[in-house]
C-alpha positions in Angstrom: 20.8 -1.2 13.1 17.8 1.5 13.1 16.1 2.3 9.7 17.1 5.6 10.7 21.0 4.9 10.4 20.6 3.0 7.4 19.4 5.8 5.9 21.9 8.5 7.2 24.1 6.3 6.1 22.6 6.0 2.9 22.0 9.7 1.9 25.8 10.5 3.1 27.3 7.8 0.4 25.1 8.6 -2.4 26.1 12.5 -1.6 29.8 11.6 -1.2 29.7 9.6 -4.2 28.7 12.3 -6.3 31.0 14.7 -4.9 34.0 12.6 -5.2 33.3 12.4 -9.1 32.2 15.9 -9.3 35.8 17.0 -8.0 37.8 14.6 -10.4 36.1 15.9 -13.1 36.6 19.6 -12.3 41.0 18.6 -12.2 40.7 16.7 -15.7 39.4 20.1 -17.1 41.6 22.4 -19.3 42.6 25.6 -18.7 41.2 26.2 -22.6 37.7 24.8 -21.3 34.7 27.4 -21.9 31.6 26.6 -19.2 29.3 28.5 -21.7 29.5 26.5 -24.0 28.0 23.8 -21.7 23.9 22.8 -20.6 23.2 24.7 -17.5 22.2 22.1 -15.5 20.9 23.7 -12.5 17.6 24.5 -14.2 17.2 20.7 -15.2 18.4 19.2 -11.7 15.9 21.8 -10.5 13.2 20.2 -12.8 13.9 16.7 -11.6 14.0 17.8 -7.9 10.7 19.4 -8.8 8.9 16.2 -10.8 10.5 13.6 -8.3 9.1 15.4 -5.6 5.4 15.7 -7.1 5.5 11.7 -7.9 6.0 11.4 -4.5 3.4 13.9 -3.0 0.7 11.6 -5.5 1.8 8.8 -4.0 0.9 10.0 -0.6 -2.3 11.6 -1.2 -3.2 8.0 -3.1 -1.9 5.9 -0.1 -4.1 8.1 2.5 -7.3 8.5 0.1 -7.3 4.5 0.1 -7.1 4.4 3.6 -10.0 7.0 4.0 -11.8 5.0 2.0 -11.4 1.5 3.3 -11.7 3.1 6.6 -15.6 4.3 5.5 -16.0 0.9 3.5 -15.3 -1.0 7.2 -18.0 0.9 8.8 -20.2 0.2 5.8 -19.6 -3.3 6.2 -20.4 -3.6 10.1 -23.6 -1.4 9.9 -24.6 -3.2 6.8 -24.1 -7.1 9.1 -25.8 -5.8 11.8 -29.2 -4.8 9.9 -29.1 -8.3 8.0 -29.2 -10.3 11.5 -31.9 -7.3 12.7 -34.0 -8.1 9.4 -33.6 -11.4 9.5 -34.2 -12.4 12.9 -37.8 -11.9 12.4 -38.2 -15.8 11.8 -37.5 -15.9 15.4 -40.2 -16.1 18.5 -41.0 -12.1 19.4 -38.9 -12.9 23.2 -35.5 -13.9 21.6 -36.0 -11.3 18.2 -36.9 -8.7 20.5 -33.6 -9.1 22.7 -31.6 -9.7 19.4 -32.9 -6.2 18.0 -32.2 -4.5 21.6 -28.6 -5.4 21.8 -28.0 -4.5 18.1 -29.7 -0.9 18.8 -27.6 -0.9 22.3 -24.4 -1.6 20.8 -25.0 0.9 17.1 -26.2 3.5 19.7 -23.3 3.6 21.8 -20.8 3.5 18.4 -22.5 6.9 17.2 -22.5 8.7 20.5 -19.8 7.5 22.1 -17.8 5.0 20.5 -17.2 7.6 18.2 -15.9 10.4 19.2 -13.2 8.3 21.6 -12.0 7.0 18.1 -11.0 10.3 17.2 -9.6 11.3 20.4 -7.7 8.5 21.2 -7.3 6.3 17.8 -8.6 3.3 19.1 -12.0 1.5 20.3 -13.3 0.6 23.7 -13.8 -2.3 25.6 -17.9 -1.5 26.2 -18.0 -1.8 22.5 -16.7 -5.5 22.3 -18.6 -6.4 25.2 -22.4 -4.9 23.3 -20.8 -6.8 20.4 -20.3 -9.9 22.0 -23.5 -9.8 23.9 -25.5 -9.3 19.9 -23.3 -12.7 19.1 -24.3 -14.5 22.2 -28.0 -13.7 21.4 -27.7 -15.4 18.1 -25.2 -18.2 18.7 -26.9 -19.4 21.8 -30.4 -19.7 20.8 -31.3 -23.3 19.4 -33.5 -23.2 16.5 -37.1 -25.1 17.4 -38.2 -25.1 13.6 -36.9 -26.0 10.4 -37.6 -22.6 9.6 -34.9 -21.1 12.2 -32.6 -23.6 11.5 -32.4 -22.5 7.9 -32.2 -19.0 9.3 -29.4 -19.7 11.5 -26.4 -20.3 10.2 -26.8 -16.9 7.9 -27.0 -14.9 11.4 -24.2 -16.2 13.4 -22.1 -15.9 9.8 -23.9 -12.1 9.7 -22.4 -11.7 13.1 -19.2 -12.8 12.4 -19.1 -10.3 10.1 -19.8 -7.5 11.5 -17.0 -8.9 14.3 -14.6 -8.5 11.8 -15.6 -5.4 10.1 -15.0 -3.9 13.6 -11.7 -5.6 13.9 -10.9 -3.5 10.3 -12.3 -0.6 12.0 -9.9 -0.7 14.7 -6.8 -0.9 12.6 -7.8 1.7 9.9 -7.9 4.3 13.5 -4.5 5.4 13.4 -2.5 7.3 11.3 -1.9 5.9 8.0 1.4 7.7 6.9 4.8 6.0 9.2 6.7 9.0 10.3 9.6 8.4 8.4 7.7 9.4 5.2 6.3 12.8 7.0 10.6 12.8 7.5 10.9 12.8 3.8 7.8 14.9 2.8 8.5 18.1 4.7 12.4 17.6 4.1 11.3 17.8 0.2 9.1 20.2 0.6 11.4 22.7 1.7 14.4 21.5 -0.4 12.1 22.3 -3.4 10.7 25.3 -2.0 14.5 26.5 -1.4 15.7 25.9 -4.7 13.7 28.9 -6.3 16.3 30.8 -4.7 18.6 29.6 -6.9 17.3 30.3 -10.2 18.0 34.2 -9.5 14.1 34.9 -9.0 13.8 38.7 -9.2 11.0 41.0 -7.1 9.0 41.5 -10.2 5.6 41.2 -9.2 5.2 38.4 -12.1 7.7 35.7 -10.4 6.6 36.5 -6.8 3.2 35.9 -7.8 4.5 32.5 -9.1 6.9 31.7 -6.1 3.8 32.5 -3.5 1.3 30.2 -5.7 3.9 27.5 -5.7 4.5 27.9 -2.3 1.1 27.9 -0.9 0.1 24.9 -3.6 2.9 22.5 -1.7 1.6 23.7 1.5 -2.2 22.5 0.9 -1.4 19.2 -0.4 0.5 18.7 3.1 -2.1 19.3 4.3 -4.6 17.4 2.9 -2.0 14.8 2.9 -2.1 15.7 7.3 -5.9 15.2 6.9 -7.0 12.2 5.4 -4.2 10.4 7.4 -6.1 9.9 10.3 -9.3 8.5 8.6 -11.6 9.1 11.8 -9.9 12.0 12.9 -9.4 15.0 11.0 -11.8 17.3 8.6 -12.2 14.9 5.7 -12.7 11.8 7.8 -14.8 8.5 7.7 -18.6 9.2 9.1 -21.4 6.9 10.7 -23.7 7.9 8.6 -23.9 4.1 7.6 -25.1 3.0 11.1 -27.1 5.8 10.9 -29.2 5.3 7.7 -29.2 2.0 8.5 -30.6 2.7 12.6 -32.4 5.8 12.1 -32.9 6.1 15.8 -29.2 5.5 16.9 -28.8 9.4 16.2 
């Protein structure tokens, strides 16, 4: 059964549920009874609607800001890897650092200008990237240390490699959307179920309550959207940079 039954299925009960004990209520009432005399509760269930619904637009904005930033922290990781087995390399002879550093510069360049900007086009990372990747990792792994020197230093590279390996791997997953559409389902459905019930507090054309209605209106409408934008944490306005790689490779620019 598809999550989307279950909760058709769901929403239909609870509503039939309420109903049913809704209309045995109203035929156990007098003909003596005075509704006056009772809470209106339209204005509270319209409250609740209203708080329920802003509980859940904070969760969202919390659940993609987290995913923003983890997505920024991965990249900070991977650059941050990379320059530790550039730096620390220099215990090795000039042929095999000088290759270590080229591939390293190779494979930062081509994440910046290209790897990039695929990302955000097509959520994902390429297959040139693993292969630069790999090719930095064969540099260190397969080099066998002739001093005691660059045996102390080697272990601490290939582990440096390993994790900028897996910072990448992170950087893969964080590309796509963050929110399940399911939850988009229940956003904009609550968006315009609280939006619509203005309409039934008797809001009048005094310039005072329109004002109000229009702010309201607009405020749900921006924290859709910013809840739209950070959602794809490489793709959209507020988005994860590689200004990591960057300050770390000046000339990867």
């Amino acid at each position: 059964m598809s999550e989307w039954l279950v909760l058709t299925i769901a929403m239909a009960a609870a509503c039939a549920v309420v109903l049913t004990i809704v209309m045995i209520n109203n035929r156990r009432i007098g003909e003596d009874d005075d509704p006056t005399e009772t809470p209106d509760v339209l204005e509270y269930m319209t409250m609740m609607i209203g708080v329920i619904y802003a509980i859940v637009l904070g969760l969202a904005i919390a659940g993609v800001w987290e995913g923003r930033g983890a997505a920024q922290e991965s990249v900070r990781l991977e650059a941050q890897a990379l320059h530790e087995v550039s730096a620390r390399a220099e215990v090795y002879p000039a042929d095999v650092r000088t290759r270590i550093r080229a591939d390293i510069d190779a494979y930062v360049t081509y994440v910046v200008q290209t790897e990039w900007q695929h990302m955000v086009d097509h959520s994902e990372v390429t297959e040139k990237g693993d292969e630069l990747l790999a090719r930095v990792r064969q540099d260190v792994t397969l080099y066998a240390p002739k001093t005691d020197l660059e045996g102390q230093a080697y272990q601490p590279l290939v582990d440096q490699v390993a994790a900028a390996d897996d910072a990448r791997d992170q950087r893969a997953q964080n590309t796509e959307a963050t929110m399940p559409p399911i939850v988009w389902f229940g956003l904009i459905t609550g968006a315009l179920i609280t939006v619509g019930l203005i309409f039934t507090l008797q809001i009048r054309r005094t310039p005072r309550e329109l004002l109000l209605a229009g702010l309201f209106s607009v405020m749900i409408a921006f924290l859709l959207f910013l809840i739209w934008d950070l959602d794809a944490p490489f793709g959209h306005g507020i988005a994860a940079t590689p200004d990591p790689f960057v300050n770390k490779f000046p000339g990867s620019e």
